[in-house]
C-alpha positions, 0 to 999 in steps of 0.5 A: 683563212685557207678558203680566203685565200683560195676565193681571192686567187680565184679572183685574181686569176679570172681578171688576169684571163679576162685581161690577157685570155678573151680577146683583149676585149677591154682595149676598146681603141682597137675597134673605136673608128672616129672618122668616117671615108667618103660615102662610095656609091653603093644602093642602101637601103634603110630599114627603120622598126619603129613603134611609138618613138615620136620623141626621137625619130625626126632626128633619126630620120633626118641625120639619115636624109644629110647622107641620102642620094640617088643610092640610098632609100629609107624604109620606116615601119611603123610597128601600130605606133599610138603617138604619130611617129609615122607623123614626125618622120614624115614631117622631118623628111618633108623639112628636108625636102627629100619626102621622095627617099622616105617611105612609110610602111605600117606594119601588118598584125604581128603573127604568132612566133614572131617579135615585133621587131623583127615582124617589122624588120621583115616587112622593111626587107621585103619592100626593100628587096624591089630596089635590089640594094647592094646593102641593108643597113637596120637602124634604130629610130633613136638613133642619130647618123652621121660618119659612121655609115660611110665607114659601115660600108668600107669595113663592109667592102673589106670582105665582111657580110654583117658589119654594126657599130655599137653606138655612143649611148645616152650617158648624162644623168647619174644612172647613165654615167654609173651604168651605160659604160658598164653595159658596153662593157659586159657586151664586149666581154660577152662578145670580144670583137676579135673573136667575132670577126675571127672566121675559125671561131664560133663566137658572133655578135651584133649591135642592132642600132646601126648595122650593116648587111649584105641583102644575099648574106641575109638570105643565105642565112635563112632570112629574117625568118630565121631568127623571127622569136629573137629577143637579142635579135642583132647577136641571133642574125651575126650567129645565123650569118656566121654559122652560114660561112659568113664574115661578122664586123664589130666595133664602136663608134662615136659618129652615131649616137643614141639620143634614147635617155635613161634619166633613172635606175628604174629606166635602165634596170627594165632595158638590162631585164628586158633580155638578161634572162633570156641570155642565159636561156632561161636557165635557173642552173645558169641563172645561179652560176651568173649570180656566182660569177658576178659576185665573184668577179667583181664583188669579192676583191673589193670585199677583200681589201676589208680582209686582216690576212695579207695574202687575200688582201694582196690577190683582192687588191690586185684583182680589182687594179686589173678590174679598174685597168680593163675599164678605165679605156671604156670610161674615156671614151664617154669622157668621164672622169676616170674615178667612174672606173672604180664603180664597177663592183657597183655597177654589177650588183646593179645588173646581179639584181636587174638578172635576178628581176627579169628571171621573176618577169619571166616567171610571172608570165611577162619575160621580154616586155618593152612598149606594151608587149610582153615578147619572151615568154614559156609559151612563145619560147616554146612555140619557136623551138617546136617550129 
């Protein structure tokens, strides 16, 4: 009874920090930015990585062209794709009649030490250094634009050197909907947006589909290079700004969306495991203490409420409103139905196991895999810490 009551204080205790103590991460309309502001005349460059993304890259590329002008230029690198992605780009540009604002760069042979990511987005840095842009904006091939860009670069104008948008996910099937607002959420609660763009803390954080950043800044923080064996590529650039002096943005925006589906379990389980492990840095100590604290936090105080005692069946029930409430801001804004807001012990069991899974993949040899390559492994990990 004793240890009970105690586990559910614990609980307890931890939803009130989370609610009060870690930069109200949960009150998401504080960094939610709707409309966009006129697009101020400023040199963009685009950088687009893309590897074997013909099913969606057209439409990326062509919402970019409805904001291109004499200041923004379009670099898309084409990674050794094997399905025409290059193709479909062109063929979308073509359609736009704006073929001049896209240039096609195919990617070199991936160097050892470097993700294939990031081996693409150098070499888009580099072809677009010749513009000598005001700004680089890195976008994913599956992401569609629209007011968001224009709102990137007045935040940006505020004295910031790194600003992204966490986009809109893909939230339509079951699997979507009971697990893609929770993986934004565990984001935030990762990397609070306040503590972010707080220059007296340490903490950075980074969305990669849709950010923006100062050409000067990036070179100041030692280039792509700096961070070329990254597999959570966006939060590894906003610590290398951050730590070089300067200023990190994050938000989220419903005016650029991902038209990327995750129609199964089996589908977002290999996205979450593609990195999860290498969060925890390959550790099985924190490995362990994230598989405690996931039971914890969300698994327990629902347990609870299954407890004959009144004291733990109260502190259960309380954690979990605290759970519900902090939540519930993350499930209005994919417009679903609020009682998705009581799934989220269900959802973290799901990412307890994807955890567990990618700590096995990398194990095995095959940390980090994703489109054919397997990009976070012992001896790639070890290579970069020695370099």
């Amino acid at each position: 009874m004793v240890s009970l009551t105690i586990g559910a204080a614990v609980a307890a205790l931890l939803w009130a920090y989370l609610l009060l103590g870690r930069g109200r991460f949960w009150r998401i309309g504080r960094i939610t930015v709707r409309t966009g502001a006129t697009m101020p005349p400023r040199r963009i460059a685009v950088i687009v990585p893309a590897r074997n993304e013909a099913a969606v890259v057209a439409r990326s590329i062509a919402s970019l062209l409805e904001l291109s002008g004499e200041f923004l230029h379009i670099f898309l690198v084409d990674d050794a794709s094997s399905d025409g992605t290059a193709h479909f780009a062109l063929q979308a540009a073509a359609s736009a009649g704006q073929s001049d604002s896209l240039t096609i760069i195919h990617s070199r042979p991936l160097p050892p030490g470097w993700s294939g990511k990031l081996w693409a987005v150098s070499q888009g840095v580099e072809a677009a250094s010749r513009l000598a842009p005001d700004f680089l904006l890195l976008s994913d091939a599956d992401i569609v634009h629209s007011a968001a860009i224009p709102s990137l670069i007045a935040i940006a104008e505020r004295g910031y050197d790194l600003v992204s948008f966490m986009v809109k996910l893909h939230c339509r099937s079951f699997a979507e909907k009971l697990l893609i607002p929770a993986f934004v959420f565990f984001f935030f609660m990762l990397y609070p947006p306040a503590w972010i763009r707080d220059p007296r803390r340490t903490a950075a954080g980074a969305a990669g589909g849709c950010l923006l950043i100062r050409p000067e800044s990036l070179s100041h923080a030692g280039g792509v290079a700096a961070i070329r064996g990254e597999i959570i590529d966006d939060c590894a650039l906003a610590r290398a700004v951050k730590r070089s002096g300067g200023r990190v943005w994050l938000g989220l925006t419903e005016n650029s969306v991902s038209i990327r589906a995750y129609g199964s379990f089996a589908e977002i389980g290999r996205m979450i495991s593609r990195t999860a492990f290498n969060q925890l840095h390959h550790s099985a100590l924190l490995l362990l203490g994230a598989v405690v604290g996931l039971a914890v936090t969300y698994l327990f105080p629902p347990s609870l409420l299954f407890s004959h005692h009144p004291v733990p069946f109260v502190l259960g029930a309380a954690a979990w409103v605290g759970m519900t409430i902090a939540y519930l801001p993350m499930i209005r804004f994919y417009r679903l139905n609020p009682l998705w807001a009581l799934t989220l012990p269900l959802a973290a069991l799901f990412y307890m196991g994807a955890t567990l899974y990618s700590a096995f993949q990398f194990w095995l040899g095959r940390g980090g895999e994703w489109k054919g390559r397997a990009q976070d492994q012992a001896s790639h990990s070890a290579q970069i810490s020695q370099s």
